[in-house]
N, C-alpha and C positions, 0 to 999 in steps of 0.2 A: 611343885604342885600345879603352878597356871600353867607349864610346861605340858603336862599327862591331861588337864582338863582342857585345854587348847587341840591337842594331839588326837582329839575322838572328832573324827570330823562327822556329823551328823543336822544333815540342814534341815531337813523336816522335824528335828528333836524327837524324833520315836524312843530313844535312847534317855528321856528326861525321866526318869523314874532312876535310873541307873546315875545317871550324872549329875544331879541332884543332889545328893550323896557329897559328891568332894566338891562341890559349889560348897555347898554347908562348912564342908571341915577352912577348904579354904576362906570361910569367911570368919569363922574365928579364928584365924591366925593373923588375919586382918586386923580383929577387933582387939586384938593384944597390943599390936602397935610395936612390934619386935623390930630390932633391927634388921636389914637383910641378910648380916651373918650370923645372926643371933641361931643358937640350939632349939628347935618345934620341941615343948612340952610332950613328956613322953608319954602322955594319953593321949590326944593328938596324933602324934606318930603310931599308937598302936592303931589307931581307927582308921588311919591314912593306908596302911599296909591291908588291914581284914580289907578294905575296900581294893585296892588293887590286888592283891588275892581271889578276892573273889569274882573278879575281872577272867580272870587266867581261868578260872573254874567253868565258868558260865559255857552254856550251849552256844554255840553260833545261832542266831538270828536267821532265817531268812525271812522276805517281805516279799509280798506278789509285788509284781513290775505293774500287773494291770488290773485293775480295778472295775473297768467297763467293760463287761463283756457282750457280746453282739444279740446273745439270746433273751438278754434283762427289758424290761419293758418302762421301767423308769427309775429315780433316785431319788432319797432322801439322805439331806446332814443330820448330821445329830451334833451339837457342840454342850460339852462341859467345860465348867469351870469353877474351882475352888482355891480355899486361899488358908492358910492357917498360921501361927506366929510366926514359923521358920518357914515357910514357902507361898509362894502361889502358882499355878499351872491351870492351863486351858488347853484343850482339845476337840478336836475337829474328825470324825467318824462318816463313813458312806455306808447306806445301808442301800444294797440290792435288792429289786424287786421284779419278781418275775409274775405277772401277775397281780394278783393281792398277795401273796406270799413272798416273806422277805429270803432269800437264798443266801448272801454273801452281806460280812461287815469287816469294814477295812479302816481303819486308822489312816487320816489325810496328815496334816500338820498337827504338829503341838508346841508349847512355849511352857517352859517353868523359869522360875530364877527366885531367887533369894526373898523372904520379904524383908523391908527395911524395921528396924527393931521399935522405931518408935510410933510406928503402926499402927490404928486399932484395930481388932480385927473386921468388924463393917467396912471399912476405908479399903482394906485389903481385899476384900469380894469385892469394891470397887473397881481394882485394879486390876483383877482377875477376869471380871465383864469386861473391861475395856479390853482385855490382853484378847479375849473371844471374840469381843464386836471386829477387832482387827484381822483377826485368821480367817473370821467369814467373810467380812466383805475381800480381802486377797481370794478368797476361793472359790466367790461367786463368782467375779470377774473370769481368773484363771477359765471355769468352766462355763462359760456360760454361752456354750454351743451345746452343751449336755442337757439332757430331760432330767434336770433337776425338778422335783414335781412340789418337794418340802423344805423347810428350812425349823430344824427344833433344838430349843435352847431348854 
């Protein structure tokens, strides 16, 4: 399992919706405490398999390479972030602006990972701003030769 979850290389996590998913499965096989040759419970393994089935099915992905284009006149972020018993995730969006009229929105970074079980969930929207306050300030920096004009949370 950490072999195929390892195996999706994806650095900006655009793909955390999808990979999410076998974090999860992989974390209660975690939380069983199995040996490592021990048999995956065979609900488990059905959930493990729809999930890489449904891998093989899926469209190919493309992502524009570029984001900034020459004839946009300025930029706004837009950052989410939520948290819930089994997850937290934040995201980092560019909204195009030609004008006052917005043209193009593009997904920059994003982060999910597992939430910890004994959590509550306030704590865990904590954790979720923090994961956001970090993608923005990396992406401030990263850009900040760009006419970024906004910044919205």
């Amino acid at each position: 399992m950490i072999s195929t979850i390892n195996s999706i290389y994806d650095l900006l996590e655009w793909g955390s919706p999808v990979t999410i998913t076998a974090k999860l499965l992989f974390s209660e096989v975690c939380l069983l405490k199995l040996h490592w040759d021990t048999e995956v419970p065979a609900e488990i393994q059905r959930e493990w398999k729809s999930w890489t089935d449904s891998l093989q099915k899926a469209p190919t992905l493309t992502v524009p390479r570029c984001v900034f284009k020459h004839n946009r006149t300025h930029f706004e972020i837009h950052g989410f972030a939520d948290a819930s018993k089994v997850a937290v995730c934040a995201a980092l969006y560019i909204v195009s602006y030609q004008d006052s009229t917005p043209v193009d929105q593009n997904v920059l970074p994003a982060k999910s990972r597992v939430a910890l079980r004994e959590m509550s969930i306030p704590r865990l929207e904590l954790v979720a701003a923090h994961a956001l306050a970090k993608l923005e300030n990396n992406v401030s920096q990263a850009l900040a030769s760009f006419p970024i004009t906004a910044y919205h949370n």
